[in-house]
C-alpha positions in Angstrom: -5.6 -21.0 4.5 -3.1 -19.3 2.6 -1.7 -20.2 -0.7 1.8 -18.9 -2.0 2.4 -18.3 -5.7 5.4 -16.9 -7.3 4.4 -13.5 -9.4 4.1 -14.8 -13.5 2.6 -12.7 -15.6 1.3 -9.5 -16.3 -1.8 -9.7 -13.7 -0.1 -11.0 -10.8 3.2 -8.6 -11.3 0.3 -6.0 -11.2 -1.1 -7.4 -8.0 1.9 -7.5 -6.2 2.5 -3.7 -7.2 -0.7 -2.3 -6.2 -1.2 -4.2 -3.2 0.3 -2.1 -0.8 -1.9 1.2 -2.0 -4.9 -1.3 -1.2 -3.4 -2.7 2.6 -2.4 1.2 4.1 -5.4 3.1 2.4 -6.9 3.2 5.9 -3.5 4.5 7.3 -3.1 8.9 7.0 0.6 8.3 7.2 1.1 6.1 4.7 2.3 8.2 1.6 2.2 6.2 -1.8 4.9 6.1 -4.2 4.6 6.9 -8.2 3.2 3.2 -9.1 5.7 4.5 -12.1 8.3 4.2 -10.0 7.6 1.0 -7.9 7.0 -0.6 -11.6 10.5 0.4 -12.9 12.0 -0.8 -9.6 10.8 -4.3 -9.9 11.9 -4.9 -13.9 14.6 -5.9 -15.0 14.9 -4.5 -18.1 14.3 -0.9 -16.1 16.8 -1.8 -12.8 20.3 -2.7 -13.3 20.8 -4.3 -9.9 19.2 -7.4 -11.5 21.9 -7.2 -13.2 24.2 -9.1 -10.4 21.3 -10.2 -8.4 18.1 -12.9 -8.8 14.7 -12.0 -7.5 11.7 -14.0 -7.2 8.6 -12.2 -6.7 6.0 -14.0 -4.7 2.3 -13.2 -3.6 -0.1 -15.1 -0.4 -3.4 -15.1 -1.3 -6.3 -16.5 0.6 -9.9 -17.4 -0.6 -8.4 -16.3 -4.2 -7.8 -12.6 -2.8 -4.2 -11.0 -2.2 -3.3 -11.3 1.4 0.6 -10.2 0.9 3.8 -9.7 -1.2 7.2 -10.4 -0.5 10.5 -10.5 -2.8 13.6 -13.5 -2.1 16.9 -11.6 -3.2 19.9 -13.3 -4.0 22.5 -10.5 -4.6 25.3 -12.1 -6.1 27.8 -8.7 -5.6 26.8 -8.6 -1.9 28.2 -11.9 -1.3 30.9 -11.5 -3.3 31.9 -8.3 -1.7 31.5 -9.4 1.8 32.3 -12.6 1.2 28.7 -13.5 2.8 26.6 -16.3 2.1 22.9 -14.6 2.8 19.7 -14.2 0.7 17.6 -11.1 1.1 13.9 -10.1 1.8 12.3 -7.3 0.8 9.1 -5.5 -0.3 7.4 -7.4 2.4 3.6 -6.7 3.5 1.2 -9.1 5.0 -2.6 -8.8 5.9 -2.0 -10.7 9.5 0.9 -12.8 10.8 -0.5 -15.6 9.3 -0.1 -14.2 5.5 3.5 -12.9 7.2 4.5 -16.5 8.4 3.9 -18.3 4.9 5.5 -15.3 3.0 8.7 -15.2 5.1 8.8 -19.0 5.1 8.6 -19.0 1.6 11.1 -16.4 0.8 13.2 -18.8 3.4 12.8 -22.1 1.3 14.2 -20.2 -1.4 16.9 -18.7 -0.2 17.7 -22.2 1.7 17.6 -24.0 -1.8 20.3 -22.0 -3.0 22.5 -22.9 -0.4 22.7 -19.8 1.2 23.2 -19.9 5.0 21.1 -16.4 6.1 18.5 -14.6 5.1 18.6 -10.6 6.0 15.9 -7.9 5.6 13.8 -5.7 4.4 15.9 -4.5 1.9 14.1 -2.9 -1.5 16.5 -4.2 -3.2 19.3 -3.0 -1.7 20.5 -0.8 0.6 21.3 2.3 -1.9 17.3 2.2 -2.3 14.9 1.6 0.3 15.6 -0.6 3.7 14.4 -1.4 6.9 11.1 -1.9 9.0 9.8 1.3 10.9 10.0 0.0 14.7 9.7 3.4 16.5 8.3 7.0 15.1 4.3 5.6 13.6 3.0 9.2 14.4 4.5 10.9 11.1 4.7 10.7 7.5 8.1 9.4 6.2 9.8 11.3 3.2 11.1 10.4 -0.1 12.2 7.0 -0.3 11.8 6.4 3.5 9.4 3.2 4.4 6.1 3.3 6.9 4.4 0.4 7.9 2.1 -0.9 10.8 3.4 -1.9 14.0 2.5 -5.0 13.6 4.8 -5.6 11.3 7.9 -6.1 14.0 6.3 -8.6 15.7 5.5 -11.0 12.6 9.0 -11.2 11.7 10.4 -11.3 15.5 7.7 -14.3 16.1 9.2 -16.1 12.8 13.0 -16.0 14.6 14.2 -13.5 13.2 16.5 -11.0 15.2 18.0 -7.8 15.3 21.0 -7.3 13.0 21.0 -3.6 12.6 19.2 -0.3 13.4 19.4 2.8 10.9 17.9 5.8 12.3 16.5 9.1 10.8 16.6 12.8 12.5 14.6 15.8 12.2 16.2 18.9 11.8 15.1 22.2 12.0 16.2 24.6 8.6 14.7 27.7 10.4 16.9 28.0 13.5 20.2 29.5 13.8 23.2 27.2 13.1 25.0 26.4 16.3 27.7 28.4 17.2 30.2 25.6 17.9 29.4 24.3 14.3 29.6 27.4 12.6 32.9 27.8 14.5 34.3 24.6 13.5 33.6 25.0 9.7 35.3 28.6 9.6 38.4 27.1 11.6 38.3 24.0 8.6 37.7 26.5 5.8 40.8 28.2 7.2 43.3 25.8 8.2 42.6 23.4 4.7 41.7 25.9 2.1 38.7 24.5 1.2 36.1 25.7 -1.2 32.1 24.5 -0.6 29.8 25.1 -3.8 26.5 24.3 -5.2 26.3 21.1 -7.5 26.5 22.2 -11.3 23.4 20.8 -12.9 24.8 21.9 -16.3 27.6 18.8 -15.7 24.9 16.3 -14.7 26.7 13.5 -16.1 30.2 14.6 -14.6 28.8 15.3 -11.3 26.8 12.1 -10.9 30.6 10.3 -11.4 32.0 12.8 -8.8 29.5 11.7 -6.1 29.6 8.0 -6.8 33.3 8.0 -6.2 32.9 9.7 -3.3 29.9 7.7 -2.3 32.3 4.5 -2.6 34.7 6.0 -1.2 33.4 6.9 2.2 30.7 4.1 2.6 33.3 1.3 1.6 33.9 -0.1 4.9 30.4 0.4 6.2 28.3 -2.7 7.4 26.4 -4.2 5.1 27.5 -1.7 2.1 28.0 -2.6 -1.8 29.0 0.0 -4.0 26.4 0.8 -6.6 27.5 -0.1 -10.4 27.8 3.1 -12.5 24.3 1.7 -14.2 22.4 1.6 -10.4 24.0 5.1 -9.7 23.2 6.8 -12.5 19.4 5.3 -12.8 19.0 6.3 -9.3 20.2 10.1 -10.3 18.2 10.3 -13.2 15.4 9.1 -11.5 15.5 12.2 -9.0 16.9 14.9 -11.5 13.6 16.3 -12.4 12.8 17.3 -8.9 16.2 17.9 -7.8 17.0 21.7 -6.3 20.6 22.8 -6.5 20.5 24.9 -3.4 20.0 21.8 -1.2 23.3 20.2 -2.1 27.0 21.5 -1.4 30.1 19.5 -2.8 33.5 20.4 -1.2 36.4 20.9 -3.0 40.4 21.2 -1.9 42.9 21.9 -4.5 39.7 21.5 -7.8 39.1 17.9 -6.2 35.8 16.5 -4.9 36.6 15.9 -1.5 32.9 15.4 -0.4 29.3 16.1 -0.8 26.2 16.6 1.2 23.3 16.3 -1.2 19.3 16.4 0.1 16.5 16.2 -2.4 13.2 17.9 -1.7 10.5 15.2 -0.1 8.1 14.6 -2.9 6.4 12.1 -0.7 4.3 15.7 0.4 3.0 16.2 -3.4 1.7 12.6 -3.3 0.0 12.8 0.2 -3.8 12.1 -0.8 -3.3 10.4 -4.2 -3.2 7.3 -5.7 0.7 7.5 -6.4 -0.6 8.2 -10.3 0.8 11.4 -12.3 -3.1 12.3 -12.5 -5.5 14.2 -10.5 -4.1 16.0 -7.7 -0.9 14.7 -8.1 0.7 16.2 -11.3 -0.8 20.2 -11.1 1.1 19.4 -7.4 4.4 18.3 -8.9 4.7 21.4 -11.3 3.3 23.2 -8.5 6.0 21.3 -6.3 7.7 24.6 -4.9 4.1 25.6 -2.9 3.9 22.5 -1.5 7.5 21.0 -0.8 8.5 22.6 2.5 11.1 19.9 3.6 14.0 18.0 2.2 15.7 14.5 3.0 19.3 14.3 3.3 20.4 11.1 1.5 23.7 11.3 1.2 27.0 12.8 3.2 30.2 11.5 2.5 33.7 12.7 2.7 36.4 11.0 0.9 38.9 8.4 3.2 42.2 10.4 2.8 40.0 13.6 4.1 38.0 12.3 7.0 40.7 12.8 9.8 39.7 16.2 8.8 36.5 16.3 10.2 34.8 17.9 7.6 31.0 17.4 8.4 30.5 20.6 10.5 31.6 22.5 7.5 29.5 20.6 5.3 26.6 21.3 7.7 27.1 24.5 7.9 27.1 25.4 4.8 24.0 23.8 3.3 22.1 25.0 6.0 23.2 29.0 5.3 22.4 28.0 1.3 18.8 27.1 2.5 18.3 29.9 4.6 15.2 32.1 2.9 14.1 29.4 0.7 11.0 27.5 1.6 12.4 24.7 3.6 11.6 24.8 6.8 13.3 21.1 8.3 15.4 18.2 6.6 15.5 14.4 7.7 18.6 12.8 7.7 18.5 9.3 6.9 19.1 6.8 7.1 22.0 6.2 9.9 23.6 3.3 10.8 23.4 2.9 14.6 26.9 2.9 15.2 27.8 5.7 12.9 29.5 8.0 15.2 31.0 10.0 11.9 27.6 11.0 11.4 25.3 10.5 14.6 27.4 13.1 16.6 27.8 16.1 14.0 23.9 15.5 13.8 23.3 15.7 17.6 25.7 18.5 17.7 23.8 20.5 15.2 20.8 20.4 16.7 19.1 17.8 15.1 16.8 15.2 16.9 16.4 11.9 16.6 12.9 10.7 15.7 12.5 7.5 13.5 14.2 4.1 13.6 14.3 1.5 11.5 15.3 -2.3 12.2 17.1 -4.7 9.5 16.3 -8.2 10.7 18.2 -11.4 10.3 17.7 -15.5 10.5 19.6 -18.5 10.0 18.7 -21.1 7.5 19.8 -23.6 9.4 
């Protein structure tokens, strides 16, 4: 039988944190993430998205042993911004679809006493960090920030009524071939006809840079499904977060008359230092992370946005192909970019066009609470 609590206390915030690292030991493709990290995430004190938004931790146990975790999310600036009346889900893992079925119901019964009509997920805690449930690509490891679970997991939520309400997918691309001739056509013809200048992000501006790319950010992603712009607080802790192992030659920020027009930023996949630890800054994990350049041969692409008033313009090829040309000769050998929304056309077709292949999706699931 399985008993739901909600997380109080030191001890069971602790066991909600370290369960996962215990449920996918058994699973080589399952990388863990800095416990650091997952801690910081989950406090509020530490996260300012608990700043607009309620969370209620909660674990299953059965026979007094942890048999799952899941978190009920009531984001307050996601209703408000699309004038939605849904809770969330997120952080969810289960031992069997028995654990799944009492977690989800419970993180339902919550969401239903707060009136709200819908309950959407996974979504770790949003989506400008972590979201979705792998459904197709088990075979490899995901990268920074990017979640991996069992296959089971699609049909636990499917067999609780939940359905499909979006796919985001992620592509593979391939640093060491030659950029495509149409694309590297395209960006000269941009370059040309727009007078527009492509550089490396200024490190020595962090603070000024960090605003530059939020606006953008907003700015393109505004009328996106499901989108919420990040507060200044979320953006910046989120930049912060992923200075220290940031590399300026995997980002290029495009300019037209000394205006940020648009950025394409990837961040090396860290997710390769951690392989084989414990997700703690000890053993073989530190002496790895100063060591990060011998052992960091890809990068995720996280964010590519062109301002509204510029994207008749078409700028993406030129964005493209120059970041790739910057990483040519370092040690990079591929990039994932994700995630996608499905029906992201903007994005999905310059990424097909440059050669890059489509290898991971990942499902956002949905259920009235009727």
């Amino acid at each position: 039988m399985i008993d739901i609590r909600r997380v109080a206390g030191r001890r069971d915030f602790r066991q909600f944190i370290d369960y996962p690292y215990e449920r996918h030991a058994a699973d080589p493709h399952w990388l863990p993430p800095l416990r650091l990290a997952e801690h910081e995430r989950l406090t509020p004190a530490k996260n300012p998205f608990f700043e607009h938004a309620e969370v209620e931790l909660l674990l299953a146990t059965r026979d007094g042993r942890v048999a799952g975790r899941i978190a009920a999310i009531d984001d307050r600036l996601h209703n408000e911004t699309h004038r939605d009346n849904l809770a969330m889900f997120g952080f969810f893992e289960a031992a069997d679809a028995e654990a799944a079925r009492a977690l989800l119901g419970a993180a339902e019964a919550w969401g239903r006493a707060r009136g709200r009509a819908a309950i959407r997920g996974p979504i770790n805690p949003s989506l400008n960090e972590s979201a979705g449930l792998l459904v197709e690509g088990f075979d490899t490891d995901p990268f920074l920030m990017m979640p991996h679970n069992p296959v089971a997991y699609a049909a636990h939520i499917e067999a609780a009524g939940y359905h499909k309400a979006k796919d985001l997918y992620a592509w593979i691309y391939d640093l060491q071939q030659d950029t495509p001739p149409v694309i590297a056509k395209l960006a000269a013809r941009l370059r040309d006809k727009h007078g527009i200048t492509v550089r490396r992000l200024n490190l020595k501006e962090f603070s000024r840079e960090v605003e530059r790319l939020r606006a953008i950010y907003t700015a393109a992603w505004e009328r996106n499904w499901g989108f919420v712009p990040p507060t200044a607080a979320e953006f910046r802790r989120l930049a912060t977060e992923l200075k220290p192992i940031f590399d300026p030659r995997a980002a290029v920020v495009a300019e037209a008359g000394g205006e940020t027009i648009a950025c394409l930023i990837a961040v090396p996949d860290i997710n390769q230092v951690l392989k084989g630890t414990s997700g703690r800054l000890f053993g073989l994990a530190l002496p790895r992370l100063l060591l990060r350049n011998r052992y960091i041969t890809q990068v995720r692409l996280l964010l590519l946005g062109v301002d509204a008033r510029y994207r008749a313009f078409g700028l993406y090829p030129l964005l493209l192909n120059d970041w790739h040309q910057q990483l040519r000769g370092t040690q990079y050998a591929r990039a994932e970019f994700s995630w996608v929304l499905e029906d992201n056309r903007d994005i999905n077709q310059p990424a097909e066009m440059a050669g890059a292949r489509r290898y991971k999706t990942y499902r956002i699931y949905e259920k009235a609470l009727g």
